[in-house]
Structures are given as C-alpha cells and as structure tokens.
N, C-alpha and C positions, 0 to 999 in steps of 0.2 A: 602436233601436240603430243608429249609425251604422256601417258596415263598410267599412273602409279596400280599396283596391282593390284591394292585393297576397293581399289573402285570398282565397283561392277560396271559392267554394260549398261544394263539400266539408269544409272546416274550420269553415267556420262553422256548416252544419250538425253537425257531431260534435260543437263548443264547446257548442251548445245543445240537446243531446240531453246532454249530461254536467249543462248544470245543470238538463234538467228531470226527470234523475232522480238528484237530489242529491248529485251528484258533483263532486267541486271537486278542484284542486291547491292544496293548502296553502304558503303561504310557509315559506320554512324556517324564519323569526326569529319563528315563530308556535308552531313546536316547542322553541322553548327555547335560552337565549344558548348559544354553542359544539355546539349537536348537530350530529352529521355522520352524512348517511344511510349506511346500511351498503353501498349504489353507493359512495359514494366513500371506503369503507376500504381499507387496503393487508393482506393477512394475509401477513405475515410469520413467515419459519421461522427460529430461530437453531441454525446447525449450529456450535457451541460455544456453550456459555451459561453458561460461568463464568469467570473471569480479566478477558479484555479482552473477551471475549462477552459477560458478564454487563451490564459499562460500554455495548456497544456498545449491546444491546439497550434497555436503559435511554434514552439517546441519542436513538434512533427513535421510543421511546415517546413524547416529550415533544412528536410532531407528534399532534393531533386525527384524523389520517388513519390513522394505523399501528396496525393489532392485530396484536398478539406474540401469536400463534394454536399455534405449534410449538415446542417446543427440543429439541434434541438432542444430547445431551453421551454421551460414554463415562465420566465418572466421577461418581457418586452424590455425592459429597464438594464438587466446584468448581461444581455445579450450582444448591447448595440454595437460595441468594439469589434467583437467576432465578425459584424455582420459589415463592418464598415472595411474590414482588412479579409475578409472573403467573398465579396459582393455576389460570384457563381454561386455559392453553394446555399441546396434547394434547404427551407427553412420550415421546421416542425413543432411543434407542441406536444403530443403524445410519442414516444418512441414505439411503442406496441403500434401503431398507426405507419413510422415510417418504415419501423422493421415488414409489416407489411406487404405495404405497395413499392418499397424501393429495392428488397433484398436481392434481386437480381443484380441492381449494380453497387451495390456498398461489399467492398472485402473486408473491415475490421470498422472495427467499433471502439471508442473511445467514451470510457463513461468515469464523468465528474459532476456526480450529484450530490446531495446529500447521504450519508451513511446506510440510512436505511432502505435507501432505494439501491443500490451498488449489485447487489446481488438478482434482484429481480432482470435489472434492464442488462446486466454478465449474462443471464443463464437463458434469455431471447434472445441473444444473439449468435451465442455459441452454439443453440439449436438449429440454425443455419448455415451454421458452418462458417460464421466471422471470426474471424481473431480478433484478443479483447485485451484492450488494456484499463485497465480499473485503478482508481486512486485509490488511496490508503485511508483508512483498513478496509482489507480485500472484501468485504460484509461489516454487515452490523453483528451478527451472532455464529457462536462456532459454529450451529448445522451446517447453517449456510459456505462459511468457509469448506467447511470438508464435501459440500453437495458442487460446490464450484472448482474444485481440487482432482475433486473425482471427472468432473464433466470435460473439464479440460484434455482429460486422455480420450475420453469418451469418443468427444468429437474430434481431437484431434487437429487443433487450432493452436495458434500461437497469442502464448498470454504474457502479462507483464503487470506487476501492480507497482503504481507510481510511487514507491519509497525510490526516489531518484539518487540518495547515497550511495546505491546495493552496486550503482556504476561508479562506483567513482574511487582513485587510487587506495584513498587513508584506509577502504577495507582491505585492498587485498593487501597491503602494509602489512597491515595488524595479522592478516593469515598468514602470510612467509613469516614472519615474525614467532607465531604460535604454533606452524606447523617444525620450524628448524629451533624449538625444544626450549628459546630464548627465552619464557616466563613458568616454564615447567607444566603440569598439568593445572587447569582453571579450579580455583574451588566456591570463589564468589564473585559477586559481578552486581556489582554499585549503578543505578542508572537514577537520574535526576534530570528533570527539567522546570521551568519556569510558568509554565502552563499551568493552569489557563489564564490567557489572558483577557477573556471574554467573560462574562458576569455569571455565575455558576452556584448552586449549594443553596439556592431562597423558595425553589418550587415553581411552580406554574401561575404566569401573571392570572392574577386576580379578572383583570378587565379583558375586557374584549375591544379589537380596533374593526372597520371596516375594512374589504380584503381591495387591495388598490386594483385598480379597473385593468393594470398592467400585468396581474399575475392573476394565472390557473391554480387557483390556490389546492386544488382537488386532487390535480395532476401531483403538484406538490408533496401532496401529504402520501402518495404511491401506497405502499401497501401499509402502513404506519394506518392506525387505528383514528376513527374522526376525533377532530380535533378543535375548536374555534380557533381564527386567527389572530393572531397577535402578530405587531412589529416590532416585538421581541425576537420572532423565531428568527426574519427575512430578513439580510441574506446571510446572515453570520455567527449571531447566537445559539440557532437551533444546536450547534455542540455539546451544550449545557444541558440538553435535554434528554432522557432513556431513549423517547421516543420515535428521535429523530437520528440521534448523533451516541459517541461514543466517549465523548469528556475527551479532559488531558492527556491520557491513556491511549486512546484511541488517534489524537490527532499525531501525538510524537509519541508514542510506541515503536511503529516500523519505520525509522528513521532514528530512534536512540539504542531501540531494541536489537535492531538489523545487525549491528556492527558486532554484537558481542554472542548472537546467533549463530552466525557465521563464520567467526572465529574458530569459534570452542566448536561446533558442531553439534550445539541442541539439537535437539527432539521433539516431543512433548513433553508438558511437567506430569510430575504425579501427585506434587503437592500446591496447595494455596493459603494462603491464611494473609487479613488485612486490617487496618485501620483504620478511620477516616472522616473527618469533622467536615459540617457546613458551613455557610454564614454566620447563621445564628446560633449557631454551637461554637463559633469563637468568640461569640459575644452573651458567653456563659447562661444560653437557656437552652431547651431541653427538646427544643422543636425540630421534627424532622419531617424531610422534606423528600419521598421516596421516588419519585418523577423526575430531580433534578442530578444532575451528579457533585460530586462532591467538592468544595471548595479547595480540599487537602486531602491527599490520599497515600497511605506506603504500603507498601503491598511487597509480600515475599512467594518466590516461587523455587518447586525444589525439582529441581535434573536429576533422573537416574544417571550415574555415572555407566560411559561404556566400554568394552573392555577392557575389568578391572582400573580403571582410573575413579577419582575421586567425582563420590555425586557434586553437584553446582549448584549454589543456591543464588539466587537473584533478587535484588533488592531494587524495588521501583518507588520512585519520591517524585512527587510536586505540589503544586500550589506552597515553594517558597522552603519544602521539605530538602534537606539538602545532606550528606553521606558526612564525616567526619573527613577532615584533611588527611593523604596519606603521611605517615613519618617521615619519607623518601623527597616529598616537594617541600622544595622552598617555602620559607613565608613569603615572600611576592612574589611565588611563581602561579602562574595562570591555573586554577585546577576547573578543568572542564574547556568551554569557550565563554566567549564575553558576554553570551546571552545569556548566560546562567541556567546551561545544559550540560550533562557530558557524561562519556562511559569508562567507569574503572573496571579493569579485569585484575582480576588479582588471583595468580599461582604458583604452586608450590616453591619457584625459585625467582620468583622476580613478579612485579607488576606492568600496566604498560595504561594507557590511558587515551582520549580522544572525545573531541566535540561532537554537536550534531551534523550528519549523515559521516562520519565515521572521520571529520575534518581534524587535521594536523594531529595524526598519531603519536606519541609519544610514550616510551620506556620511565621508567621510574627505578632510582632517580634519574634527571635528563641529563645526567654528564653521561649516562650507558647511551646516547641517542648516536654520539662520537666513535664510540670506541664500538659497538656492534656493525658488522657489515652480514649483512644476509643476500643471497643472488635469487632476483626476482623470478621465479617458477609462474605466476599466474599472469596469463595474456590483460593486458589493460584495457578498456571501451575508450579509446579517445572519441570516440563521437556521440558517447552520453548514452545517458539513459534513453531518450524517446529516440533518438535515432535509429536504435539496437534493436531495439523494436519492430521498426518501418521494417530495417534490413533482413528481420530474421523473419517477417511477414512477407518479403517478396521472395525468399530462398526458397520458402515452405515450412512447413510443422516437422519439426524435429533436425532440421539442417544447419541451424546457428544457435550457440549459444547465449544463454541471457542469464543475468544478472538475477532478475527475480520472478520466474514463474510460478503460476498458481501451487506447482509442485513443491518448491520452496515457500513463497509466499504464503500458502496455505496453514502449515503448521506454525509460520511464524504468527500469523493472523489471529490464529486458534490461541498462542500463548497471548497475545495480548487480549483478546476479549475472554480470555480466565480468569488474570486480573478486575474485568468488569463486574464479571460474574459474581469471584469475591465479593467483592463492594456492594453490588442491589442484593445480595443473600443476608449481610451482617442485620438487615432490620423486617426479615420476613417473617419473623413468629412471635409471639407474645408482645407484638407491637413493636418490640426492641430488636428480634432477632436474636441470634443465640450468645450466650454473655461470653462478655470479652472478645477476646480474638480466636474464634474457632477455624482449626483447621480441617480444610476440606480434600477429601481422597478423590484423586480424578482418574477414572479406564479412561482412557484416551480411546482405546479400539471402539468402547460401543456408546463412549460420548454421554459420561454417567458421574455424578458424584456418588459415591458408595456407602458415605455415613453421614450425608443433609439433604434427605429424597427433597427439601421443601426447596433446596437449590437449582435443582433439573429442568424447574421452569424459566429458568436464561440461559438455557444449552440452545432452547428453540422457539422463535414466537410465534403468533399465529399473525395471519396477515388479513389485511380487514378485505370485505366480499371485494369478490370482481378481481382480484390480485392473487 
C-alpha cells in the first residue's frame, strides 16, 4: 500500500488497525438512495402546529434533513393534521415547559402563533441556543423586533422570518433590475392590498362565550394582557385586534413591503404620518373604537435618502384603499395581481411593478419587459424559503445565506409596526388624538418619537405577570 505523504503514521496506522479488525466506514450511497444519517437531521419543534404551523411544518418536512420531533399547540382542534401526518412527534401545550425538559434534543424551533406571542416563544429559544424561524411579523412591537434582532447575533443561531416571497425570483428580478440603473434612483413606492379580509374596525365583542373544553385559553392569551373569551378571537380573527394581532399591515406588510425593501435598500423611516376610518365611521358616526384596528388605513413613510440619492417616501393602502393607475399601463393591463394587491416603485427614469411576495415583476410601460435584458448577478433559492433554512441550520450560523434574517427581517419588521404605531397614536389625546394628520419624528437608534412623547407607549408593551 502506497501512503501518500500528508498522512502521518498515526493515521495510517488507526486506518489499518480498523480494517484488521473488521471495521470499515461505509459509503452513504451503500445505505440506500436518499438516506440521511441521523448526524445530519435537524429536530425540529413546531410552537403552533395548526393553521399556517401546520403548512409550515409540512414545508420543512419536505427537506430529507428535517425531523418534526415536537408540536405544540394550545388547541386540540387546529392541531389534529399536524398530529395525524407526524404521528412521532412528542406533543405539548406550554412551549416554556417543552423548551424545558426537551432542550437537549430540539435544534430549532419553528414558531406560528399568534402575533403577540412570536417574540416571547423567539427569545426562549434562542436562549438555548435553537435556531428560530418565526412568521410574519417578526413581533408584535418594534422593541421587540430590535431585542430579537439583537439576540440573534447574540446567540448566534440561524433565523428566518416566514415572509416566504424574500425567496422567491420576482425579488431578485426587481434587484438586478434596480441595481443595473433600469428605473434610475427610487423616490416613491405605492403598496396596496385587499386586507383585511377578516371583520375588523367594531371594537371588542360585547358578550362573552365559554372557553371550549379543546383550548388552553391562558396559554393562549401568552403574555397579552387578561382578556374574557370570545369566538371571535379563535382561530382567525384575533388579527383584528391591538391586543393580539397586528391588522392588515402586519399580516401583508412583509410580503408587500419586502419586495420594494429590498430593492431600493431601506433602512429605517424617519418619518410617519396616517389616516384611517372604522366601521362605523364609514357609516358616518363618530364612534371609535381604540382596541380594534382599523377597517381602512393609508399610511405614509419617509426614507432618508443614502448616498446623496433621493429620500423615499412610501405609501401603504388597504381595506379597498387603492394608488392611482400609472400613465405607463394600459387600460386592461393588470395593475398589481388579481387579489387586489401590489408594489409600484417609481424612479427617477422609469417605473417597474409587481404582485404579492414580489410575483411577476414587471417594467412600466410592459413593452420595456422585451426590449431590457439585464444578466442575473443574484444566486436563486430554488429550494424555497423553509428549505434554506433547514440547510443553513444544518451548515451552522453564519455559513449559508438566507433570504430573510432577523438582521434583515428586523428593521423591515420595525417599518411595518411604525405604520401601527401611526394608526393607535392618531386617537390617544383629547379623546380624538392629535387633529388631522400629525406627523410623527422617529430616532430609529433609541426607538423614540421626538415630537408625540404620548406615541412611545407602542414602541413597547408591558406583558401581563408570569410572562
């Protein structure tokens, strides 16, 4: 046997002490097409495992890497799919409970709760050192984002917030697009969606139901302040409410918002100023309703421009609120997508446009769609959002690139619950809140409005005992 010079002695002897007593390493493709040793599994906790938990977990599964080892859901009811398409995996109620007693064998965590919980059950786990992928939006409140933004270097885990567009091509389109000079510098940016489509803008139901014998209603409520239940909240409306969820805004925010983010290369805003009617303020009375979010809301946000380029100003519409046609589109050509969503960029030398998570980009007018050819610079995910993830959770922290971490994630997070912020400050003084449309000055560094101190109480909430 020849022995190459970089081997030591010592290796070679160990090599031949293994095979003369019958010990070999086996090729993997000797154990069978697609098997993957259980070194390279990812065990995976899903802290929600029904609605969009259920989808997500599913999602993850579809990597060879990923065992769905945990679920933990507070309602027996939204669970049962998860539990009937992972029959292994051990089944909880409290997360604080199974982060616990299982942390030794969960490597990442998977959290699809409600809003207000998102941050709580991120910042347990990343305490242990799991990588954590969180649905959209990253928190419920900017602290929050920037305490999970931060925490993620911290510890040094691998994050992901499920705005699933931030993988997908139409963005990086629209980047080669606006990095090779094709719409000139950004100066505004039109975003619209059709949300809410869930009953929104009336207040907090009057009655009270009983809490069904299927749900931890307690568990439920996480660090969100006591509440009686209703079957209003469960499993779907709670959106509609401050206390829970984040409105229209918050649900398709980081997935309308993302594409035009990323694009142009935001930051923070420095500016905010908004609008925004209930129910019963479109049915001309005077009742308002501070607990609910709003049935219609337009909100503007303003970008320091960087390096000498033009500030950005940002217009967000829904509940049915919708931008003016560009002059550039046809009358029957499609503006937005067919859901009655979409992001216009508009700059200095051309505009360009696109659906929700940043689907079928398109130049204005779309005869330029022909006539531009730009050569793709950005690597593509073909294996998706939740795959990239798995991947860059079994590589390690900091060894593969992702589409949207806490680091990213984070300050997009932060611009859209400013937006929120807007909106519950418009009616916090003299009953009405300050008249007209007041605009509000934001430090981004110390996480302050600087001329509506009575605003600063939605930068941060308190969380009820025990949380």
């Amino acid at each position: 046997m020849k022995i190459k010079k970089n081997n030591s002695r010592r290796e070679f002897l160990k090599t031949s002490s293994m095979a003369a007593a019958g010990l070999m390493i086996v090729p993997r493709h000797v154990l069978g097409r697609g098997f993957v040793p259980p070194s390279d599994k990812l065990n995976i906790a899903g802290i929600g495992a029904g609605g969009k938990g259920q989808s997500d977990l599913y999602e993850f599964s579809k990597s060879p890497h990923a065992n769905i080892a945990y679920l933990c859901d507070v309602d027996d009811r939204q669970i049962k799919s998860s539990v009937g398409r992972f029959p292994n995996a051990k089944r909880y109620y409290d997360f604080r409970e199974m982060l616990d007693k299982e942390h030794q064998h969960i490597d990442a965590v998977s959290v699809s709760i409600p809003d207000n919980c998102h941050a709580v059950a991120a910042i347990a786990a990343m305490q242990l050192g799991k990588h954590v992928y969180v649905q959209k939006p990253m928190t419920h409140d900017i602290y929050e984002a920037r305490m999970l933004t931060e925490a993620a270097k911290r510890y040094k885990v691998v994050t992901q917030m499920g705005n699933q567009g931030a993988s997908g091509d139409g963005v990086r389109t629209m980047q080669e697009w606006y990095n090779a000079g094709i719409i000139g510098d950004a100066t505004s940016i039109h975003i619209w969606t059709n949300r809410p489509v869930w009953p929104q803008g009336f207040g907090t139901p009057k009655s009270t139901d009983p809490v069904p014998p299927e749900l931890k209603w307690d568990l439920w409520l996480g660090p969100a302040q006591e509440e009686t239940y209703h079957r209003e909240y469960v499993p779907f409306s709670w959106r509609g409410f401050w206390a829970f969820g984040t409105g229209a805004l918050g649900d398709m925010g980081c997935h309308l918002i993302d594409p035009a983010f990323k694009t142009v290369g935001l930051g923070y805003p420095v500016e905010v100023e908004c609008s925004a009617v209930s129910l019963v303020e479109k049915m001309w009375t005077s009742d308002y309703f501070p607990e609910s979010c709003p049935a219609a809301s337009f909100i503007i946000l303003k970008f320091q421009g960087k390096a000498g380029k033009p500030d950005v100003k940002m217009y967000w519409m829904d509940g049915g609120i919708v931008p003016e046609r560009p002059e550039e589109l046809g009358p029957d050509e499609l503006f937005g997508d067919r859901d009655g969503c979409g992001v216009l960029i508009t700059g200095t030398k051309g505009k360009m446009m696109c659906g929700t998570y940043g689907s079928n980009p398109t130049l204005l007018p779309t005869s330029r769609n022909s006539e531009v050819h730009v050569p793709q610079t950005l690597a593509r995910v073909p294996e998706g959002h939740y795959v990239q993830w798995v991947n860059a959770c079994i590589a390690g922290y900091g060894q593969k690139e992702l589409s949207s971490p806490f680091e990213y994630a984070g300050p997009l997070t932060e611009t859209v619950l400013m937006g929120n912020l807007a909106l519950r400050s418009r009616d916090v003084k003299s009953g009405r809140g300050f008249p007209g449309r007041k605009k509000l000055l934001w430090d981004a560094v110390n996480m302050k409005i600087t001329n509506f101190d009575e605003a600063n109480q939605f930068v941060k909430r308190e969380y009820r005992k025990g949380w």
